[in-house]
DRENSE-285550 format. One record per residue: residue in one letter; x, y, z of N, C-alpha, C in turn. Coordinates in steps of 0.02 Angstrom, whole numbers, padded with zeros to 5 digits, always signed. Layout:
<sites>
AXYZXYZXYZ/...
</sites>
This chain:
<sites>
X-00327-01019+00245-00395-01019+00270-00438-00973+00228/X-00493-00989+00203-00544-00952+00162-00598-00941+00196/X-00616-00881+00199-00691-00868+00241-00727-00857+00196/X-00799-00900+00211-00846-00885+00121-00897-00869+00183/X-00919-00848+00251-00961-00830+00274-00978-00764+00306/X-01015-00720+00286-01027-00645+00299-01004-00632+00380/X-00962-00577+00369-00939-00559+00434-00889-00587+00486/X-00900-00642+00464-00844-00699+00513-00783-00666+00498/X-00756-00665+00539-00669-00632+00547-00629-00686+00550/X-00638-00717+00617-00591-00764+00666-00613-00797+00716/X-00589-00848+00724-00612-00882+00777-00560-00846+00837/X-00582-00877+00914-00566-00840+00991-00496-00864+00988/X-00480-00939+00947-00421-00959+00968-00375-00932+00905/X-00386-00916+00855-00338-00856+00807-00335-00788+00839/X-00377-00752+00872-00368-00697+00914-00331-00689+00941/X-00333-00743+01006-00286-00772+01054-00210-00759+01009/X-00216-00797+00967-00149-00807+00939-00122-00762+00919/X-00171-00709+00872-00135-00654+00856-00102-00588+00898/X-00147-00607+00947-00129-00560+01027-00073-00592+01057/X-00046-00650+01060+00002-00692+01057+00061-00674+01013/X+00047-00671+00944+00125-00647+00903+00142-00593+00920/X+00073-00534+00921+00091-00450+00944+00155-00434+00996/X+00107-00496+01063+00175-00512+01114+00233-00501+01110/X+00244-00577+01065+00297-00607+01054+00341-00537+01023/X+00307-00517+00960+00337-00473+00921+00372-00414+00948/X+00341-00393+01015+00376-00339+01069+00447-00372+01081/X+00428-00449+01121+00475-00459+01158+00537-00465+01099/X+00524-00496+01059+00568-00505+00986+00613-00454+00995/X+00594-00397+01004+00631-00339+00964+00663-00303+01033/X+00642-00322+01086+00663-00310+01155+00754-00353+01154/X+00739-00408+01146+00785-00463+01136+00811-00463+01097/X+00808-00443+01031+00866-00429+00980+00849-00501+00936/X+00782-00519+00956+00762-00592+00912+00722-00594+00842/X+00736-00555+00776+00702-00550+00735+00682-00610+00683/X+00690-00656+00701+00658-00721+00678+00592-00720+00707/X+00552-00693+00761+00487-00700+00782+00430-00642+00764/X+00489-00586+00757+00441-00555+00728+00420-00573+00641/X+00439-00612+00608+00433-00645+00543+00379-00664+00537/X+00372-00715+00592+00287-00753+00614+00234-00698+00616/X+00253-00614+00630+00190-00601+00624+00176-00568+00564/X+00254-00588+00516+00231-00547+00449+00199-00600+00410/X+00165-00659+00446+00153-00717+00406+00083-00718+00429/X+00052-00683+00468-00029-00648+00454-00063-00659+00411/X-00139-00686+00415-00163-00671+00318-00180-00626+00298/X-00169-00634+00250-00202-00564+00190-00265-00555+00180/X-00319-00532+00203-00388-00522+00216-00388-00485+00129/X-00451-00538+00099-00483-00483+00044-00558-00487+00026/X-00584-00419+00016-00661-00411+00026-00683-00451-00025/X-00741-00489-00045-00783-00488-00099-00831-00480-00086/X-00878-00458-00147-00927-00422-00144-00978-00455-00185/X-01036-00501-00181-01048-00543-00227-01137-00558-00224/X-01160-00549-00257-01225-00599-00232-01244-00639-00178/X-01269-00653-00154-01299-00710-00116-01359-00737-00137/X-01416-00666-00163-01483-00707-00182-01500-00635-00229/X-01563-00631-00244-01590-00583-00302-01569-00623-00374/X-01579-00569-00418-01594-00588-00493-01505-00614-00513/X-01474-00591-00488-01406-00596-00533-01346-00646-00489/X-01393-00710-00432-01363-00736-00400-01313-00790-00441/X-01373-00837-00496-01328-00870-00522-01274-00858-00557/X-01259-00795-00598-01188-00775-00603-01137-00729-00556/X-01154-00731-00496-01110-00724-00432-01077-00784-00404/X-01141-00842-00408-01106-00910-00405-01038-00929-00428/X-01034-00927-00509-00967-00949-00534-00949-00911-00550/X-00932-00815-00535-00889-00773-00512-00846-00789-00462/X-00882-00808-00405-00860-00839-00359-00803-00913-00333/X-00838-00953-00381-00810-01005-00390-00732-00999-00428/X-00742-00959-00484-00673-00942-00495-00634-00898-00457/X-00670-00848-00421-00619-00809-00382-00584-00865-00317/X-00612-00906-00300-00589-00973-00257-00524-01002-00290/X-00555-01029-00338-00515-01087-00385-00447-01031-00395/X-00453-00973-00436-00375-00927-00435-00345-00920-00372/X-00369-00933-00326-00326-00922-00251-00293-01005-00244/X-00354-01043-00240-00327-01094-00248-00258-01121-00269/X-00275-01113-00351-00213-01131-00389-00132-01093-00350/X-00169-01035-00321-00089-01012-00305-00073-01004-00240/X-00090-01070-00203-00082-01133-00144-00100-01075-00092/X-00173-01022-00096-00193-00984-00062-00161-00947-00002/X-00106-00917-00058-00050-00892-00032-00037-00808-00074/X-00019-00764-00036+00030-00704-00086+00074-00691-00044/X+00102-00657-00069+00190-00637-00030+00199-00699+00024/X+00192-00744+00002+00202-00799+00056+00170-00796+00116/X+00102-00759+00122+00070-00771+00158-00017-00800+00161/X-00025-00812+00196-00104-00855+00177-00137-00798+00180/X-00182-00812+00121-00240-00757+00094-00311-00793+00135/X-00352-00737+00157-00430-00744+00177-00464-00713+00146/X-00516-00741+00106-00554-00707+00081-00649-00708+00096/X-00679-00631+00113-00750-00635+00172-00769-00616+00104/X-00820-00639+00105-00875-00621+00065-00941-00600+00097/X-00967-00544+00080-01040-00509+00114-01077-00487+00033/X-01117-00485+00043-01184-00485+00000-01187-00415-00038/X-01241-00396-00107-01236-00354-00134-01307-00341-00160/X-01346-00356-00097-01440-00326-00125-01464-00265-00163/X-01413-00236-00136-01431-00162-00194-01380-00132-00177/X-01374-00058-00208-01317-00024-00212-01289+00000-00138/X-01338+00017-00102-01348+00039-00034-01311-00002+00015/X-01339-00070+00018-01304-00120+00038-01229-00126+00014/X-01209-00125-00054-01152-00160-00066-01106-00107-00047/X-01121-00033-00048-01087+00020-00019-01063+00005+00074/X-01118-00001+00093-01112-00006+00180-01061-00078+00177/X-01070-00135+00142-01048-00198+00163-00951-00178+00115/X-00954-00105+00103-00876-00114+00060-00846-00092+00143/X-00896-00045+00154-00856-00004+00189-00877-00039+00255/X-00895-00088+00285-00866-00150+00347-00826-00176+00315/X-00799-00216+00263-00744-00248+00251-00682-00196+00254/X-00690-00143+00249-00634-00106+00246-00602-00068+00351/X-00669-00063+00362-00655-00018+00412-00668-00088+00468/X-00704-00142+00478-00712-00177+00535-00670-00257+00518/X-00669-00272+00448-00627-00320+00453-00548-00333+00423/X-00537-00254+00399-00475-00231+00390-00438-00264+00319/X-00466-00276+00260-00468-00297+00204-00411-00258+00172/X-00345-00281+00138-00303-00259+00088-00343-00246+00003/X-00390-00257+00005-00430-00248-00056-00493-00273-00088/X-00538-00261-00120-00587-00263-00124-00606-00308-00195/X-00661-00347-00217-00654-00370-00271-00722-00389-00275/X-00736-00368-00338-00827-00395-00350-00877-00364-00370/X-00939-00348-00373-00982-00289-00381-00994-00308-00453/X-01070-00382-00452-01110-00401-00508-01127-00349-00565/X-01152-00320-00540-01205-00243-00583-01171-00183-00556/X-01194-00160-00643-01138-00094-00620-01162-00034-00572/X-01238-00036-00572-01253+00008-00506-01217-00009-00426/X-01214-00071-00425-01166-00101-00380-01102-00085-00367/X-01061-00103-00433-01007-00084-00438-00983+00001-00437/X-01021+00044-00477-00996+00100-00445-00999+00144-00353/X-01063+00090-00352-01064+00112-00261-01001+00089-00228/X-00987+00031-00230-00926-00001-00209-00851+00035-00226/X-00871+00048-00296-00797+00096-00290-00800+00184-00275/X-00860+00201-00270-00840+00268-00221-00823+00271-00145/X-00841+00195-00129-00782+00190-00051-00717+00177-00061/X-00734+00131-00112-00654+00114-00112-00605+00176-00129/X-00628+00208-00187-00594+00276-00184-00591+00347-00122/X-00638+00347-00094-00635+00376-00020-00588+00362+00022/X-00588+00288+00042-00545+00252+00092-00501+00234+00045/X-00471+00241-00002-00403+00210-00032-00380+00156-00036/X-00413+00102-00055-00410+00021-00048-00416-00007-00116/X-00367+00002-00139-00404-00043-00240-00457-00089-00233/X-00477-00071-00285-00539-00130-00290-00539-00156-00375/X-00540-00226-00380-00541-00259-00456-00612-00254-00450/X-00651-00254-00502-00726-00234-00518-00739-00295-00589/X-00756-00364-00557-00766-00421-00611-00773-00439-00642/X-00870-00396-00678-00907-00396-00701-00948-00352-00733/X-00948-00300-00694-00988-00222-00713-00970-00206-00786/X-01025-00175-00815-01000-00143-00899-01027-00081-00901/X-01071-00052-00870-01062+00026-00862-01004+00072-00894/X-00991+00102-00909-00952+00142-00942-00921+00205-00890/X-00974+00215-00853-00959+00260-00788-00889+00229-00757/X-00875+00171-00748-00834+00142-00690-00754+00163-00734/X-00758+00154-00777-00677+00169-00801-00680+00238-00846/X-00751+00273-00841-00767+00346-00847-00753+00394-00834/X-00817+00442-00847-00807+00499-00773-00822+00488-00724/X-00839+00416-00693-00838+00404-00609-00777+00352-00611/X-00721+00361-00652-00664+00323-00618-00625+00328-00562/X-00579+00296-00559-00559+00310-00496-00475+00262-00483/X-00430+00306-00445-00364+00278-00466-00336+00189-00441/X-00395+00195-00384-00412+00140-00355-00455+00043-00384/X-00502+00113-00442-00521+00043-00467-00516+00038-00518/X-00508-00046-00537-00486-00074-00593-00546-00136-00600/X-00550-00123-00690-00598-00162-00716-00594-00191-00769/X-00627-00269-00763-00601-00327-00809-00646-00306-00874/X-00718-00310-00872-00765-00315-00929-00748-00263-00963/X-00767-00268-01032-00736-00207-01069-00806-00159-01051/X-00798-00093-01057-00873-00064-01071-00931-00073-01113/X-00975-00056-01113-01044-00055-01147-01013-00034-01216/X-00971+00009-01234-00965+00052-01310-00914+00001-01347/X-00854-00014-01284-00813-00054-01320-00853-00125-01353/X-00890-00153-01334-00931-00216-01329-00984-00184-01385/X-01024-00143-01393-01075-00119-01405-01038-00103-01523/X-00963-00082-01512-00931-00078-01572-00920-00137-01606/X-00899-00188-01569-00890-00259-01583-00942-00285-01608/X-01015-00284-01576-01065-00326-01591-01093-00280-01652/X-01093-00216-01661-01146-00178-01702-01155-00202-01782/X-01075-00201-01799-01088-00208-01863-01094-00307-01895/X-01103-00340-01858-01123-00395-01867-01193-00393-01866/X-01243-00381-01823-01317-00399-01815-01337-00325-01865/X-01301-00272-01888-01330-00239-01938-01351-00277-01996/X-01308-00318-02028-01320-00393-02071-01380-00412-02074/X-01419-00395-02000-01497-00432-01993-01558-00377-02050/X-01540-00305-02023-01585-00270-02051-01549-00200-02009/X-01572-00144-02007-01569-00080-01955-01632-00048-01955/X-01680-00091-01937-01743-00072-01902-01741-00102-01842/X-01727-00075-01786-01724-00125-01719-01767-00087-01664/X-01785-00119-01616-01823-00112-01564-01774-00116-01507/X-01778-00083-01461-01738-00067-01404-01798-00114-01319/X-01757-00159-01289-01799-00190-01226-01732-00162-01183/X-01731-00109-01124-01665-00107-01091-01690-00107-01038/X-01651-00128-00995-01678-00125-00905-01669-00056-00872/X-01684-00017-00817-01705+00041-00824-01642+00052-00763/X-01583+00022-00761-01529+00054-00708-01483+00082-00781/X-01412+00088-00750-01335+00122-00766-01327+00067-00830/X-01330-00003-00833-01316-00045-00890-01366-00057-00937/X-01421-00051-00940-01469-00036-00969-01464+00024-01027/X-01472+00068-00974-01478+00142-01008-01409+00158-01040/X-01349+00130-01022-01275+00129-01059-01286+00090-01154/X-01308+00027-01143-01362-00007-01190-01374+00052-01275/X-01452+00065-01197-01486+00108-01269-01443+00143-01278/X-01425+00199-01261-01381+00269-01291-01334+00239-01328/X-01291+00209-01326-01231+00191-01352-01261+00163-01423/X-01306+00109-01417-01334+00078-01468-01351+00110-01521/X-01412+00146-01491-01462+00224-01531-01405+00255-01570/X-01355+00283-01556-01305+00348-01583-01292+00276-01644/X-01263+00219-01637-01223+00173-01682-01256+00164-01740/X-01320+00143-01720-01390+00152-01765-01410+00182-01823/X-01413+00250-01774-01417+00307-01829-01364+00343-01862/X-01300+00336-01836-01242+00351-01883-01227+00299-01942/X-01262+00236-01937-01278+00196-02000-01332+00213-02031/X-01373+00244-02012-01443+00263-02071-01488+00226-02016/X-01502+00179-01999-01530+00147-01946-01592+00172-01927/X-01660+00140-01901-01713+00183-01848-01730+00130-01820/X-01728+00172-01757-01765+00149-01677-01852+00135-01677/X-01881+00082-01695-01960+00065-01720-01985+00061-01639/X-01968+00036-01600-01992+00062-01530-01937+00028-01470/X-01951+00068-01420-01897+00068-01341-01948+00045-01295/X-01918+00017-01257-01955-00002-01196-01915+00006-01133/X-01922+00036-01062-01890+00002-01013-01902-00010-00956/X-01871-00099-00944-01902-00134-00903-01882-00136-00827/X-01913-00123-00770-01884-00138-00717-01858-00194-00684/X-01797-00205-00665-01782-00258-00630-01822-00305-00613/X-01798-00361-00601-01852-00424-00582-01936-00446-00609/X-01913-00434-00678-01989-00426-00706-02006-00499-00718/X-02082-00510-00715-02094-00578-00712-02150-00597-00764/X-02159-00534-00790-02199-00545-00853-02203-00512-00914/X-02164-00535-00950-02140-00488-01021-02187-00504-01083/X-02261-00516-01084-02301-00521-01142-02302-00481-01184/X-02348-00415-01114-02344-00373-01138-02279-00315-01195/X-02240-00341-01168-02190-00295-01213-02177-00346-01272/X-02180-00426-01275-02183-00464-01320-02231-00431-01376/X-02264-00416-01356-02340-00413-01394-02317-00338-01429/X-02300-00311-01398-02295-00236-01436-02217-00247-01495/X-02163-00292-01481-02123-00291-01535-02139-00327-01597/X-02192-00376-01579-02233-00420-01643-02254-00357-01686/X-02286-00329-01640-02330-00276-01685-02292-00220-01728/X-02227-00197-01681-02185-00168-01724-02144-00192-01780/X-02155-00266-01775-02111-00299-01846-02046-00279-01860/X-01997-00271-01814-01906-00247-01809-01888-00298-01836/X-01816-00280-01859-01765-00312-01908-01750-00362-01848/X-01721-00330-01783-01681-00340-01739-01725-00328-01680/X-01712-00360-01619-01734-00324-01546-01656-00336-01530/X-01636-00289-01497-01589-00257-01462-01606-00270-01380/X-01570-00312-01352-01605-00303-01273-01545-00272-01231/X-01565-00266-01167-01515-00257-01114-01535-00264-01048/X-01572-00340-01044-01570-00337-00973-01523-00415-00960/X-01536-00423-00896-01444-00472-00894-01494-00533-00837/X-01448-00567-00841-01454-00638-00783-01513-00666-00782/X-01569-00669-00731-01630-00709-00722-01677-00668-00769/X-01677-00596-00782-01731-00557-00813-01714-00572-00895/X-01657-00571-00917-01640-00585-00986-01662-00681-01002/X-01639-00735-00942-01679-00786-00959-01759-00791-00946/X-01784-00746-00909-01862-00752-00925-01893-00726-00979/X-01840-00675-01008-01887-00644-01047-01895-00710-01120/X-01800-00739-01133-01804-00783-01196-01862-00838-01175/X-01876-00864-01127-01923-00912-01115-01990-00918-01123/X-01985-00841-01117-02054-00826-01134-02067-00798-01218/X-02033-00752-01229-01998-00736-01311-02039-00810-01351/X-02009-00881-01302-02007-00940-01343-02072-00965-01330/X-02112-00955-01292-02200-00965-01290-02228-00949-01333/X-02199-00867-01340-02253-00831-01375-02242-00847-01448/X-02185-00902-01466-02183-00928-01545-02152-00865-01577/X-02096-00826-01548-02061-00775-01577-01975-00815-01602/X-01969-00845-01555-01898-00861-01584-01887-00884-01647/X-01843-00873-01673-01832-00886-01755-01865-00819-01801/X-01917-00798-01756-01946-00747-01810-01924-00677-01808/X-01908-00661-01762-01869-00571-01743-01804-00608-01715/X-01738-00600-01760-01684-00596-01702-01666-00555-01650/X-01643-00587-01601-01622-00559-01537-01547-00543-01502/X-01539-00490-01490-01440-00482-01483-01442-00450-01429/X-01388-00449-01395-01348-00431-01326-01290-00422-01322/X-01264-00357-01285-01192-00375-01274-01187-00405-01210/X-01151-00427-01177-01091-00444-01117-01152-00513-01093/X-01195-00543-01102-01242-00614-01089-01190-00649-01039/X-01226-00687-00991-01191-00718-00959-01192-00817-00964/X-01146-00854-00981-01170-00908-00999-01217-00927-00949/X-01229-00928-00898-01267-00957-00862-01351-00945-00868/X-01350-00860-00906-01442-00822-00930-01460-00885-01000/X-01396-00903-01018-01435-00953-01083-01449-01014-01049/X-01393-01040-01020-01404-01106-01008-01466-01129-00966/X-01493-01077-00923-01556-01080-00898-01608-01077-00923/X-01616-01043-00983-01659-01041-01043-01667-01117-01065/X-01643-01168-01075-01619-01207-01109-01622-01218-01154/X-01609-01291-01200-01591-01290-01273-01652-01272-01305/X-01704-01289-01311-01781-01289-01343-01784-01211-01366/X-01785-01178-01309-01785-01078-01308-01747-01036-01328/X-01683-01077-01308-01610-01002-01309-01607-00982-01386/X-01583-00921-01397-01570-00890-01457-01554-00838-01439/X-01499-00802-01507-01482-00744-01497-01419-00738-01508/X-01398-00686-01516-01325-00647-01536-01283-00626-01488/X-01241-00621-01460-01211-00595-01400-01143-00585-01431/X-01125-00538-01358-01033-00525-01352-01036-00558-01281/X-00969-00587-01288-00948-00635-01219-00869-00616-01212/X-00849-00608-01154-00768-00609-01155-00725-00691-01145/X-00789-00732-01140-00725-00809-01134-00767-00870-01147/X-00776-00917-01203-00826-00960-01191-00765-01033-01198/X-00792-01075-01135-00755-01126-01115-00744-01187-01179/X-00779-01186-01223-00769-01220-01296-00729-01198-01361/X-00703-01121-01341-00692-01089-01387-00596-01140-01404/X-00609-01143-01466-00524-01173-01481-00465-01137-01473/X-00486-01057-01477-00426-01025-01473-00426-01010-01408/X-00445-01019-01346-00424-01026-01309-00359-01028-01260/X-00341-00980-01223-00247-00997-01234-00238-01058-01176/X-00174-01061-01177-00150-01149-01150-00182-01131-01059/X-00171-01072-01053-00185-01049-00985-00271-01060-00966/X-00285-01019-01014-00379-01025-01013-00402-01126-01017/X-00366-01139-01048-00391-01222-01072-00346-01264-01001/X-00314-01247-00947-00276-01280-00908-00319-01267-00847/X-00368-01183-00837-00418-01170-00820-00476-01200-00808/X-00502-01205-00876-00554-01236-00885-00566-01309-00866/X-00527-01352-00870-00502-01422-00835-00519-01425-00791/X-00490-01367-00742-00478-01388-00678-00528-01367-00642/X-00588-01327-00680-00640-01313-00658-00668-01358-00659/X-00700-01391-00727-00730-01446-00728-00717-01510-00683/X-00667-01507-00667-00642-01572-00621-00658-01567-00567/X-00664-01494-00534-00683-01476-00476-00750-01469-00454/X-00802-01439-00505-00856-01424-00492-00905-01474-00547/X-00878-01539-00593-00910-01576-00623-00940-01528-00673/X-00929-01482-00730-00984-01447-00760-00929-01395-00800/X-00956-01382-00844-00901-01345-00858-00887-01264-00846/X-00851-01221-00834-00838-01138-00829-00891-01122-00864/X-00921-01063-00841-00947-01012-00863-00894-00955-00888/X-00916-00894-00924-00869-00869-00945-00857-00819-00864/X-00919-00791-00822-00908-00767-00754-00865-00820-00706/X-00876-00863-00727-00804-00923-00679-00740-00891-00709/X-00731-00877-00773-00673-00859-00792-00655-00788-00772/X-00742-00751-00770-00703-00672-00755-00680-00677-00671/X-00710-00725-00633-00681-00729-00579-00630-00734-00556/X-00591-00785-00607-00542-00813-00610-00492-00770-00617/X-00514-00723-00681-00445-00690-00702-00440-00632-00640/X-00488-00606-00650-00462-00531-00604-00449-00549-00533/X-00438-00606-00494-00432-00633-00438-00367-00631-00460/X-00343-00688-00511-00278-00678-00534-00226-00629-00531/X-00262-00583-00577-00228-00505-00569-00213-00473-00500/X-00252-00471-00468-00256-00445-00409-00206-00485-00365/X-00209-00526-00354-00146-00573-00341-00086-00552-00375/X-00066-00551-00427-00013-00539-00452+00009-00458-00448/X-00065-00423-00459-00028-00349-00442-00019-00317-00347/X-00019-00388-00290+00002-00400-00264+00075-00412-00249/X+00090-00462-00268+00162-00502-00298+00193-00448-00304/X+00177-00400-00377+00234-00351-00421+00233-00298-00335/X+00197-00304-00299+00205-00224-00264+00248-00230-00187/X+00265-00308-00196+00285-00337-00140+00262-00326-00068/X+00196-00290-00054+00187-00268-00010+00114-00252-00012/X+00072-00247+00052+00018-00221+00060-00009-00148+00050/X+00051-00128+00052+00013-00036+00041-00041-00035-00007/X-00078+00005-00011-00133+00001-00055-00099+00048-00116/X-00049+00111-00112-00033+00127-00176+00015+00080-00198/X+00052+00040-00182+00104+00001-00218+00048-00055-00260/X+00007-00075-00221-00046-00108-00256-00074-00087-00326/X-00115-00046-00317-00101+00012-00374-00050+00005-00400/X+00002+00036-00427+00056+00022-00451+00079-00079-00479/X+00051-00110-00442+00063-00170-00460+00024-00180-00510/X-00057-00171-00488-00091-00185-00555-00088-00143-00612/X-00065-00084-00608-00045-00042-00667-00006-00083-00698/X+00054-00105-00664+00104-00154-00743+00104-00214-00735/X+00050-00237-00712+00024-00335-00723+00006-00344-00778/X+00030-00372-00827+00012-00418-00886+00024-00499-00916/X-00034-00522-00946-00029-00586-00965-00045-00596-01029/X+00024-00641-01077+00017-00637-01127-00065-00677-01162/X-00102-00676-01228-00169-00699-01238-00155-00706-01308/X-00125-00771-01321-00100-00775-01410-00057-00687-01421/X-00089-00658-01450-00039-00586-01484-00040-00541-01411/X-00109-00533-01396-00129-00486-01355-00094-00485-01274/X-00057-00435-01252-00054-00421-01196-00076-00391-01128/X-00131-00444-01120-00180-00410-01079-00161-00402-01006/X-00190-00314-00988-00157-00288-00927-00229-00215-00930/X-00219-00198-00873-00262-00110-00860-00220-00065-00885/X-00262-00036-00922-00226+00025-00947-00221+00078-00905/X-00160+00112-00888-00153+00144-00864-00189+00221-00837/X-00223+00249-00896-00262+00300-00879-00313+00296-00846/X-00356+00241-00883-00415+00240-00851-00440+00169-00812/X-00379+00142-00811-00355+00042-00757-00428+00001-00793/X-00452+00011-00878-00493-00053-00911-00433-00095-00921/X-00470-00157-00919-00423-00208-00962-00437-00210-01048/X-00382-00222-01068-00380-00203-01139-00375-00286-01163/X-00437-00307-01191-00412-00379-01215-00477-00370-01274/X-00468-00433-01327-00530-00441-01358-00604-00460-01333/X-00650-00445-01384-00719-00461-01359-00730-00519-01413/X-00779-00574-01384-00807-00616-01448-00867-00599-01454/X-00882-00610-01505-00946-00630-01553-00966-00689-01538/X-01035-00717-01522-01038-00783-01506-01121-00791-01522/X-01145-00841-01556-01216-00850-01580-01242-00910-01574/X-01294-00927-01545-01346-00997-01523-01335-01047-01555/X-01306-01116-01563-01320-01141-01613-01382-01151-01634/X-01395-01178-01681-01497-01175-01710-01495-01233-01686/X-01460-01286-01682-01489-01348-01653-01452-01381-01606/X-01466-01355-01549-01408-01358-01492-01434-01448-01433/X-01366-01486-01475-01356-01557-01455-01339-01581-01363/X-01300-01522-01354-01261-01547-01283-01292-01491-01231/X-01312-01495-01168-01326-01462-01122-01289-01394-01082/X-01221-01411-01129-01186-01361-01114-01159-01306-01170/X-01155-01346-01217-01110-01317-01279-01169-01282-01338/X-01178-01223-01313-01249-01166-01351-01213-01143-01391/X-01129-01124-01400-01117-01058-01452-01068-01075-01471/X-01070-01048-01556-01019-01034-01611-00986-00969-01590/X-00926-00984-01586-00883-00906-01592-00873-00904-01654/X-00898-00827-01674-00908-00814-01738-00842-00774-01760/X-00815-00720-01676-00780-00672-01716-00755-00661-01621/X-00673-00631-01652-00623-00613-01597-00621-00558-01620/X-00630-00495-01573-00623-00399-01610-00604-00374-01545/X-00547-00332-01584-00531-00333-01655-00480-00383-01674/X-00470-00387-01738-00446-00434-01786-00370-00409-01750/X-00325-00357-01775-00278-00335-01759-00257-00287-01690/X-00202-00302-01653-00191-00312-01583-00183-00207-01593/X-00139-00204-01636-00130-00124-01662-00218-00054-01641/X-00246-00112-01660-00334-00077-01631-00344-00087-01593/X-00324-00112-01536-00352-00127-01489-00347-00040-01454/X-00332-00006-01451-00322+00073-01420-00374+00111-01431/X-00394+00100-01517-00450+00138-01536-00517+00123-01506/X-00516+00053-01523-00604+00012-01492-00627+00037-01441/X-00548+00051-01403-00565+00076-01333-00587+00122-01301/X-00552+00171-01349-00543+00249-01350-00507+00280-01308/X-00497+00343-01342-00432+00379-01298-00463+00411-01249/X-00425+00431-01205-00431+00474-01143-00480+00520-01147/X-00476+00573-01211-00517+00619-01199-00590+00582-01213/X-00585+00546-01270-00680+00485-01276-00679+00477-01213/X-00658+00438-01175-00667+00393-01127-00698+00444-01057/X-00670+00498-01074-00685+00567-01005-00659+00536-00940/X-00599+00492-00932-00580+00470-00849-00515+00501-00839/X-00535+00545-00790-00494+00605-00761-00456+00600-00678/X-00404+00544-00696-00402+00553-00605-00378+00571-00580/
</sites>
């Protein structure tokens, strides 16, 4: 049974029932009958998500979602042989997604937590989870804080960070020029963005020709259009994400800029282009999974199928981050044979899945996942409604780097 509706627990006649095995389970053990108490180790497994419903960053909560379904799915919505439930409650702001971790934890009694769009989100969500002791997989967030100095032993996170992502993309769009203009949105991923960017910049010789930053849900970006014309940058550098990153290219494409200033991003979500559509979209990005890509492993492409078959359309790469860390979480279930929340822990500490060379799993110190980032760029003349990008580049090249990109313990500052 899957619960996709806020708050719903159970119906009167599962109550009933479960007040029923409790029974039974006395009398069981009164009687010397341990075959009944079995039935009540066959309970479901309640797990939180934490997801959108509406605001700017709904449509990639959508097929976050959809894959976190479809991975339960595939694994006949079952762990330790028992049926998994999974509630989903909303994530309007940080405030909210904090209060709605901590009802799934304390009123509907959740083995773990999973979700948290934006990373202001996501770190609210995991300072309960680390309070109350409940792992939490974290889907999407790229903040640098979350597997930082606000880590936490509890949470574990799929997207690589802003720096890891931010190393990958730099020295490709340097190629363009290193006069760039900075557009960042004015929360934790934004401001992760500029800084990271700025330092990369100028340790190449690089200058910052002008910054801007934009508040959430902005609905009219001329004005800042108008001021990067005038600055004439090699590059604009952006960092705002989902509905605000497709209004801004849409408009970018009014004002007769596209083609003339390139435009780059890390972590883009397929769904901010595809809304743009073909006429507008442009730009440079880092992506962790695009559903066309050939190298693809047999797992990702057996995925992707079965999405499309299901939902008519093809994965997003957030269908896939859904997918996987649902996965994980499941499996570092499995390895812990049990609900405790530290064996859990411990499960996802040594969950791994092979990815062509790469053995992708959370690293232990600071629980990132350690996998490659792509490179991925617009085609200029984009034919099919779905298929926008060339993968240009898998980084790093060699599996041996993958430690450095990342950085060690002391870079990284996550102390738990």
């Amino acid at each position: 049974m899957i619960i996709r509706k806020p708050g719903l627990i159970a119906t009167r006649r599962t109550a009933l029932l479960g007040a029923a095995a409790l029974a039974g389970t006395a009398a069981a053990s009164r009687l010397g009958m341990p075959y009944i108490a079995n039935a009540a180790a066959a309970e479901p497994i309640k797990i939180g998500l934490i997801l959108a419903k509406t605001g700017q960053i709904v449509d990639q909560a959508e097929y976050l979602a959809n894959g976190t379904f479809l991975a339960l799915e595939q694994a006949g919505n079952k762990v330790l042989d028992r049926p998994v439930e999974i509630i989903w409650l909303d994530e309007p702001s940080p405030q909210v997604a904090q209060q709605n971790a901590q009802k799934l934890i304390e009123e509907n009694k959740v083995t773990a937590l999973i979700g948290g769009a934006l990373s202001s989100n996501c770190l609210a969500i995991s300072s309960v989870a680390k309070r109350m002791k409940v792992p939490y997989v974290a889907n999407n967030a790229a903040a640098r804080e979350i597997t930082g100095k606000d880590c936490s032993r509890y949470t574990f996170r799929l997207q690589p960070p802003v720096p890891v992502q931010a190393r990958a993309l730099a020295p490709y769009i340097m190629g363009y020029g290193k006069r760039w203009y900075f557009m960042t949105a004015g929360y934790a991923f934004g401001q992760d963005i500029l800084h990271t960017f700025t330092d990369l910049l100028k340790q190449a010789g690089g200058t910052v020709v002008g910054q801007d930053e934009v508040p959430l849900n902005t609905s009219d970006y001329s004005s800042y259009i108008l001021k990067i014309r005038q600055a004439k940058p090699d590059l604009v550098l952006g960092g705002v994400s989902a509905q605000d990153l497709s209004t801004f290219l849409k408009q970018w494409n009014e004002l007769g800029m596209r083609g003339k200033i390139p435009f780059a991003e890390i972590a883009v979500g397929d769904t901010d282009i595809w809304s743009v559509g073909p006429e507008a979209a442009t730009g440079i990005f880092t992506s962790l999974w695009w559903y066309n890509n050939p190298n693809n492993s047999p797992e990702d492409k057996a995925f992707a199928a079965a999405y499309l078959k299901k939902h008519g359309k093809p994965a997003a790469d957030k269908a896939w981050m859904g997918w996987f860390a649902m996965r994980s979480l499941l499996g570092g279930i499995e390895l812990a044979k049990s609900t405790d929340p530290e064996k859990i822990v411990d499960g996802l500490e040594n969950w791994k899945v092979m990815a062509g060379d790469v053995a992708m799993g959370y690293r232990k110190f600071d629980h990132q996942m350690m996998m490659r980032t792509l490179v991925v760029e617009t085609k200029a003349n984009i034919t099919d409604k779905w298929d926008y990008f060339d993968v240009k580049a898998a980084l790093p090249e060699k599996v041996a780097d993958l430690p450095a990109v990342f950085g060690s313990q002391e870079e990284v500052g996550c102390h738990m």
